[in-house]
C-alpha positions as CSV (number, residue, x, y, z in Angstrom):
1,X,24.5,67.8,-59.4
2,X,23.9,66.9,-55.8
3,X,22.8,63.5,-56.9
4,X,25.0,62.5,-59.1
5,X,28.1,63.5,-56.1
6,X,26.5,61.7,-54.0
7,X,26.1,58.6,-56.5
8,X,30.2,58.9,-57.1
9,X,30.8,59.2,-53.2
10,X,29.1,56.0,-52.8
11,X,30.4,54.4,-55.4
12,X,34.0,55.6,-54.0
13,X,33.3,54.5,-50.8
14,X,32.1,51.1,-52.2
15,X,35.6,50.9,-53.9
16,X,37.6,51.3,-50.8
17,X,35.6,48.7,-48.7
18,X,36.5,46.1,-51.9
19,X,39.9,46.8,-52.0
20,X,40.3,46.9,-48.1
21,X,38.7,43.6,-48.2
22,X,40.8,42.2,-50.3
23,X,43.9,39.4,-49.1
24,X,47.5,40.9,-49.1
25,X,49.7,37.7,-49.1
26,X,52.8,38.7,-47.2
27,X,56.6,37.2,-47.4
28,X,56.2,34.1,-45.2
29,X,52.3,33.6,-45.4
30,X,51.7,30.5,-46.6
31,X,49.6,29.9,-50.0
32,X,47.4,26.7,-51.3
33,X,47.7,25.8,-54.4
34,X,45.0,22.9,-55.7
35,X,46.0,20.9,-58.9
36,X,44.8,22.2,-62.3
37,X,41.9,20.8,-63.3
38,X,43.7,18.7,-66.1
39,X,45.3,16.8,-64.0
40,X,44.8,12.8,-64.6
41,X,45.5,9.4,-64.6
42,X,47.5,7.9,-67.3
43,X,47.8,4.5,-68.9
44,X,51.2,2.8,-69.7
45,X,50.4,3.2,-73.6
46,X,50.0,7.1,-72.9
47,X,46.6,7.7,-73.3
48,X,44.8,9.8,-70.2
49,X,42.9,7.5,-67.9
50,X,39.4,8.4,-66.7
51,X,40.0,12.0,-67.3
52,X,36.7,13.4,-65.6
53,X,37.2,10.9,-62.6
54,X,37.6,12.0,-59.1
55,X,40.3,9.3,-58.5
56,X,43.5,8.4,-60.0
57,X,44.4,4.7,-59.9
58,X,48.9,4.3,-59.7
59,X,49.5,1.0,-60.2
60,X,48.2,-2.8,-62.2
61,X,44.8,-1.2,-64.5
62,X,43.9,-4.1,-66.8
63,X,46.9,-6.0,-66.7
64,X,49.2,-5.9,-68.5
65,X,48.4,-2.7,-68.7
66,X,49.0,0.3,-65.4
67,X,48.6,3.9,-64.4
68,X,50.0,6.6,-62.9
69,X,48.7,10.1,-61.7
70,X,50.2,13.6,-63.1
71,X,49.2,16.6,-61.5
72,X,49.9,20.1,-63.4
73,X,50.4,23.3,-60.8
74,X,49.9,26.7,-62.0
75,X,53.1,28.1,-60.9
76,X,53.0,31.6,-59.3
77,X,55.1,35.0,-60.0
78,X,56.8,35.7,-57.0
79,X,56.9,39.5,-55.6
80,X,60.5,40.5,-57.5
81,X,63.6,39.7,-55.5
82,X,61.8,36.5,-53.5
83,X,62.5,32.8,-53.6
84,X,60.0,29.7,-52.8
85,X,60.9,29.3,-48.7
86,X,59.3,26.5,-47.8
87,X,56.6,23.8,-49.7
88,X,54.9,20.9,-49.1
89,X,52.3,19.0,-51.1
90,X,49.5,17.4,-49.7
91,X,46.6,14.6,-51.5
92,X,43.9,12.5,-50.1
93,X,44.3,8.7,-50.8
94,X,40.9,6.9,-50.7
95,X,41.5,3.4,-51.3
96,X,44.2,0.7,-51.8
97,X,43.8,-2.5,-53.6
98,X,46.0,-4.8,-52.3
99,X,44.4,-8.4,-53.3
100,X,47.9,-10.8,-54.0
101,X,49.0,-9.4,-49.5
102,X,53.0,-8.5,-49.9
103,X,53.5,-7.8,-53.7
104,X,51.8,-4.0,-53.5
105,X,54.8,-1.8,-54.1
106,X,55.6,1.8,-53.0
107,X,54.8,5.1,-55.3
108,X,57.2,7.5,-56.3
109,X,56.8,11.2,-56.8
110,X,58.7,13.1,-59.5
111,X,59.0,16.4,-61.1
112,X,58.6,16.4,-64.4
113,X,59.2,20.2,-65.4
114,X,57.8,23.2,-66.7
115,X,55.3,23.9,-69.4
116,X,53.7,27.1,-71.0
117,X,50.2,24.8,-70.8
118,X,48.8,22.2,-68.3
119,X,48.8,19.8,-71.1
120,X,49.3,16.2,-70.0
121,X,52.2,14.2,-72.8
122,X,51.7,10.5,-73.8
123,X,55.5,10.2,-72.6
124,X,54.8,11.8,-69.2
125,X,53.9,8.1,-68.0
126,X,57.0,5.6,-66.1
127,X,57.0,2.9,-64.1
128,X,60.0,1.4,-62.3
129,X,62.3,1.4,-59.1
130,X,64.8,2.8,-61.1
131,X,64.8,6.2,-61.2
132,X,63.6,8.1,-64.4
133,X,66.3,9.9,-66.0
134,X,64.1,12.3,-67.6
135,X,62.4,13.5,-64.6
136,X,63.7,14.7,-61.3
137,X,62.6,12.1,-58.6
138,X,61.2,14.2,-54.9
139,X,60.3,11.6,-52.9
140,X,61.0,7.6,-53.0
141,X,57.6,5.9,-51.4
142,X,55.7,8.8,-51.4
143,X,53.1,5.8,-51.1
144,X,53.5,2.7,-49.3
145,X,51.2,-0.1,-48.3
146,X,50.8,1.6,-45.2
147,X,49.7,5.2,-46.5
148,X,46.6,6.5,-44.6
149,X,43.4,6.3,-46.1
150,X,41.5,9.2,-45.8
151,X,38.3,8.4,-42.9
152,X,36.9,12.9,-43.8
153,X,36.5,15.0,-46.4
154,X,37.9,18.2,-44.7
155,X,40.7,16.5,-42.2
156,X,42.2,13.5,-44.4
157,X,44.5,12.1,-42.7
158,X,46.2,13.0,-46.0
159,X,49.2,11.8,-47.8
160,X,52.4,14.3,-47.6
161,X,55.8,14.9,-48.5
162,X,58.3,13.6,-45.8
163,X,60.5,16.8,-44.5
164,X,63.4,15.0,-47.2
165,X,60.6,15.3,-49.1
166,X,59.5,18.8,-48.7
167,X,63.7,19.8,-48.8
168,X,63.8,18.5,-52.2
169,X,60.2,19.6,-53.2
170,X,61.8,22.9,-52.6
171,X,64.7,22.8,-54.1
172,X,62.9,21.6,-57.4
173,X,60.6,24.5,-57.1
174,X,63.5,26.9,-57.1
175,X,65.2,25.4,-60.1
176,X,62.6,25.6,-62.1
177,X,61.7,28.5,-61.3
178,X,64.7,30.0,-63.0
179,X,64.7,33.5,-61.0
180,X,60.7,34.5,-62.1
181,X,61.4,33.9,-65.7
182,X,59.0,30.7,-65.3
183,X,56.4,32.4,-63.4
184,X,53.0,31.9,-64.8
185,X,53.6,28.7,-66.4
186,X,52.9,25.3,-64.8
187,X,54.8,22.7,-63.0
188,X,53.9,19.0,-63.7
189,X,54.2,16.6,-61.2
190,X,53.7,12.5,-61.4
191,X,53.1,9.8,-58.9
192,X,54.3,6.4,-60.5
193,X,54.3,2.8,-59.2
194,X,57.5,2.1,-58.2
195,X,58.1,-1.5,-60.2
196,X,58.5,-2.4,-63.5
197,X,57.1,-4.1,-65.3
198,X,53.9,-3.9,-63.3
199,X,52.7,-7.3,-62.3
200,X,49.6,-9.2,-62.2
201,X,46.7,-8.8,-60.1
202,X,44.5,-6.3,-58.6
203,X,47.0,-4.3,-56.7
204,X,47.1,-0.2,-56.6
205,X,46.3,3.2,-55.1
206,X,43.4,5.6,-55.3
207,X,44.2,9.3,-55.3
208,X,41.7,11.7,-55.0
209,X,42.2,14.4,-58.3
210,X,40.9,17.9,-58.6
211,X,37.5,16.9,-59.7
212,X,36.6,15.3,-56.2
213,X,34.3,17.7,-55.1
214,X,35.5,18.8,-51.1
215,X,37.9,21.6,-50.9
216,X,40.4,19.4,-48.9
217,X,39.7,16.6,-51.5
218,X,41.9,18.0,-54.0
219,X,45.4,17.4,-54.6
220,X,47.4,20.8,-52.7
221,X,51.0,22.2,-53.3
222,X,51.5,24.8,-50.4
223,X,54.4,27.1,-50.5
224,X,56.0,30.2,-48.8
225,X,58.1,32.9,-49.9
226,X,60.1,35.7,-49.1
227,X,63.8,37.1,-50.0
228,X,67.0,34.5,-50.4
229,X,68.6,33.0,-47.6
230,X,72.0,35.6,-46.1
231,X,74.9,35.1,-47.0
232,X,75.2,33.3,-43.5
233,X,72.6,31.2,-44.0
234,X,75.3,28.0,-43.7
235,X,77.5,29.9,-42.1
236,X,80.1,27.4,-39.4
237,X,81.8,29.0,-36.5
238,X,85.9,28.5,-37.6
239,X,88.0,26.7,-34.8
240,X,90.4,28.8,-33.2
């Protein structure tokens, strides 16, 4: 008997030190979030585009045909009672093609919605300064001509949402989040060439995709959370 209790006490003991070990995420710390691995390029016909590549090419690919790049995110359950706070989204771009110098045109970001699955649609692809009126549009020139190119696998630079950027990042996060009752599913995001159609000539972007291989290579959505802004949040002091 004296073996076998001291066989359970260790194996208690062994049970506190893992759970004791393990990472409490508190309101307000922030958490990482890398693309699913399903994430890919896509063609203007709507088939996927190099699907098991570490790079996404947004722009001319095989004129007349182009790309784009849609990134699924798992999307979290929130401790009940708590909102997204803050977000920002973060991706490495490794090259730009820019052979005809002045016609290269900006990148848009969108939001494209929620899904039970990170399942990429044939219609998820759009090209076009206009903006798509089935998507919700984040950030106009997410990329530009003078995006930096990553020079390290760990420190970028990388490409990120402007603070107009990261507002409206976060205000898409919290409408489709719909109170928790979309916890769990994913939120699909695209990065489309911003002209349409798509002209001529070797011209485009090369985002890094969750198959590069670094841990700061892969596309990131960071967020914070914690309970609703007061009442008072916006709150103006009257004139007398």
């Amino acid at each position: 008997m004296h073996y076998y209790a001291h066989i359970m006490k260790s194996l208690l003991s062994l049970a506190i030190c893992f759970f004791t070990l393990q990472v409490t995420v508190h309101a307000g710390d922030p958490v990482h979030l890398n693309a699913d691995p399903g994430d890919s390029g896509i063609k203007s016909d709507g088939t996927l585009l190099d699907t098991d590549s570490y790079q996404a090419r947004i722009g001319e690919y095989f004129y007349p045909s182009a790309g784009a790049y849609i990134m699924p995110v798992f999307l979290p359950s929130l401790p009940k009672g708590e909102v997204f706070t803050s977000a920002n989204l973060r991706m490495q771009l490794i090259r730009i093609a820019n052979e005809n110098n002045g016609t290269l045109a900006n990148c848009d970001l969108y939001g494209l919605g929620v899904r039970a699955t990170a399942k990429i649609e044939s219609t998820d692809y759009y090209e076009g300064a206009k903006p798509d009126p089935k998507a919700t549009l984040i950030q106009a020139g997410f990329l530009t001509p003078t995006s930096p190119l990553r020079t390290d696998g760990d420190s970028g630079p990388f490409v990120t949402t402007s603070p107009e950027g990261e507002k409206a990042l976060l205000a898409y996060l919290n409408k489709i989040y719909e109170g928790g009752k979309n916890g769990g599913k994913y939120v699909i995001f695209r990065v489309s060439y911003a002209v349409s159609p798509v002209p001529e000539g070797n011209n485009a972007y090369y985002l890094l995709t969750e198959k590069a291989t670094g841990d700061n290579e892969k596309p990131q959505l960071t967020y914070t959370s914690g309970p609703p802004p007061g009442p008072f949040t916006n709150f103006k002091t009257a004139k007398p």
